[in-house]
C-alpha positions as CSV (number, residue, x, y, z in Angstrom):
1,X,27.5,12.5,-2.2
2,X,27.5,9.6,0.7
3,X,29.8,6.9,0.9
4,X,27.5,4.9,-1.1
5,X,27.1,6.5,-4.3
6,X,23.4,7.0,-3.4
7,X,21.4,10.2,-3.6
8,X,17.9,11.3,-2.2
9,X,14.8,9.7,-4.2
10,X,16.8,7.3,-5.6
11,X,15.9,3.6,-6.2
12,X,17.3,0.5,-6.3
13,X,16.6,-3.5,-5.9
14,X,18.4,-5.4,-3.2
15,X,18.4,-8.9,-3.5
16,X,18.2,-11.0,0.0
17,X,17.7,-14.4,-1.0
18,X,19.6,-15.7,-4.0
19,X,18.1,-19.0,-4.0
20,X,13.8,-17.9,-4.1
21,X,15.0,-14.7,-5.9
22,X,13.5,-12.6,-3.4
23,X,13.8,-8.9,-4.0
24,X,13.3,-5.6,-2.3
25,X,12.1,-2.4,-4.2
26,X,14.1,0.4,-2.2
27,X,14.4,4.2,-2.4
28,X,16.6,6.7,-0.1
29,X,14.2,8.9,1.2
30,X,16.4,11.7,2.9
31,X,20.2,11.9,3.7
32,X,21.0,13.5,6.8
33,X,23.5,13.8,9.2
34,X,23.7,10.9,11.8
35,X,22.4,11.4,15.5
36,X,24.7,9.8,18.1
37,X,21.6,8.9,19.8
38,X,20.2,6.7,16.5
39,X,20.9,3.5,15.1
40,X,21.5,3.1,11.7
41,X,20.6,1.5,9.6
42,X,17.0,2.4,9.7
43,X,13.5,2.6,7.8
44,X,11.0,5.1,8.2
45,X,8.2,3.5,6.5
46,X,7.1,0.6,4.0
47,X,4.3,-1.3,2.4
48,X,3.4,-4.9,2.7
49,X,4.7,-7.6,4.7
50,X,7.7,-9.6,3.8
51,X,6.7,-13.2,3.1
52,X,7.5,-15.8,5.1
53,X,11.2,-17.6,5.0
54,X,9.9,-21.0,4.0
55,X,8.1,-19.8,1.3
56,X,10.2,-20.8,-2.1
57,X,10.2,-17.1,-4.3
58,X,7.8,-14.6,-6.0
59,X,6.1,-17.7,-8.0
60,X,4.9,-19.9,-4.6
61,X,4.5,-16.2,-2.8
62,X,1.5,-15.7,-6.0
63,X,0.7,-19.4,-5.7
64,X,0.2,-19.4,-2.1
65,X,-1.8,-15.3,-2.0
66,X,-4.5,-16.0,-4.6
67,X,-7.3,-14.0,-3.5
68,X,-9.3,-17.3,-2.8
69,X,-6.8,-18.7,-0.6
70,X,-6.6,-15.7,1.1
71,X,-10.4,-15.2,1.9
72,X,-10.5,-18.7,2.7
73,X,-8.2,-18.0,5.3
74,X,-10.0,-15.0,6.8
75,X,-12.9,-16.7,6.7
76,X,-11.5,-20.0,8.4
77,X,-9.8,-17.9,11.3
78,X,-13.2,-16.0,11.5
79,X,-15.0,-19.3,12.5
80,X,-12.4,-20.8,15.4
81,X,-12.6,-17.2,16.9
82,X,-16.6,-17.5,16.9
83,X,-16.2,-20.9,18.3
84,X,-13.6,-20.1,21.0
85,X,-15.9,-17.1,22.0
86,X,-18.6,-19.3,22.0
87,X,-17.1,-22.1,23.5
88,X,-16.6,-23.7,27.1
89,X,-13.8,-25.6,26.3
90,X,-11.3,-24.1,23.7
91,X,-9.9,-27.8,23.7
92,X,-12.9,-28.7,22.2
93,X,-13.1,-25.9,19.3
94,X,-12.0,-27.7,16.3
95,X,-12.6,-31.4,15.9
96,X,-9.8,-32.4,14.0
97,X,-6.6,-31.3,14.7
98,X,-5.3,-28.8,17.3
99,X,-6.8,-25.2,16.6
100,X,-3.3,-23.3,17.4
101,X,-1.6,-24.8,14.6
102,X,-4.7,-24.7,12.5
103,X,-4.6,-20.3,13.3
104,X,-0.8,-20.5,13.0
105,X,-0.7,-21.5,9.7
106,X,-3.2,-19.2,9.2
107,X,-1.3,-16.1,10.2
108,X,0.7,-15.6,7.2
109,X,-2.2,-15.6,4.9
110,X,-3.8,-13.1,7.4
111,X,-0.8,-10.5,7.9
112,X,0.0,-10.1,4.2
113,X,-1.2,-6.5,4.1
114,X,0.7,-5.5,7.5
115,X,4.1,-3.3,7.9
116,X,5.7,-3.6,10.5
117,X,8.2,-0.9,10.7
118,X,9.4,-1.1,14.5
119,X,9.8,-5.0,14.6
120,X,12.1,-4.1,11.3
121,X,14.0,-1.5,12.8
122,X,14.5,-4.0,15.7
123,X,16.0,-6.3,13.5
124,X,17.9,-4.0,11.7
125,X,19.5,-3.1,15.1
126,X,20.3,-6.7,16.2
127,X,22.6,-6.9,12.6
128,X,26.5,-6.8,13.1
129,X,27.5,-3.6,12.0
130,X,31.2,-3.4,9.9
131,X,33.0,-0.2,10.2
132,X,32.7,2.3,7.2
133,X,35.5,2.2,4.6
């Protein structure tokens, strides 16, 4: 059994944010000797993207992803990108306001649905790593 107590196919919950009660639905896929050439920690696959940092926990997460909202969004995007494909001068493409921030705050609604498994194993290689007990 590995140092952790875990074995193969088994799940647990890690909690990352105390505060928004954010949680993480995990199960150990495989256990296998490490490569020298690897860096663990690593994932090999998931579902979902996580939601953003400011956003306050699982209620403004369901708040904030209605379907609505979410098609509003897609919707909304759709019509700067016809305009700035249409356009002669993307300065001019939305009226009011600037149309970066506009798609920017745009982008979570839009990515909800993507995994990104590399950019996490990215981060997951940038964490400080403690010694095994």
């Amino acid at each position: 059994m590995p140092a952790w107590g875990l074995r193969e196919s088994e799940r647990f919950t890690y909690t990352y944010n105390f505060f928004a009660d954010w949680r993480l639905d995990l199960r150990v896929e495989q256990i296998t000797d490490a490569r020298s050439a690897r860096v663990y920690p690593r994932c090999t696959g998931g579902r979902r993207a996580g939601p953003p940092e400011d956003w306050a926990g699982p209620w403004d997460y369901l708040q904030r992803t209605q379907p609505y909202l979410v098609d509003e969004a897609i919707v909304r995007a759709a019509d700067i990108l016809g305009q700035l494909l249409t356009s002669t001068d993307p300065d001019e493409v939305v009226e009011a306001g600037d149309w970066r921030e506009e798609m920017t705050g745009l982008l979570p609604l839009l990515a909800l649905e993507r995994f990104d498994r590399r950019a996490l194993n990215r981060a997951l290689a940038t964490t400080e790593r403690k010694p095994a007990a």
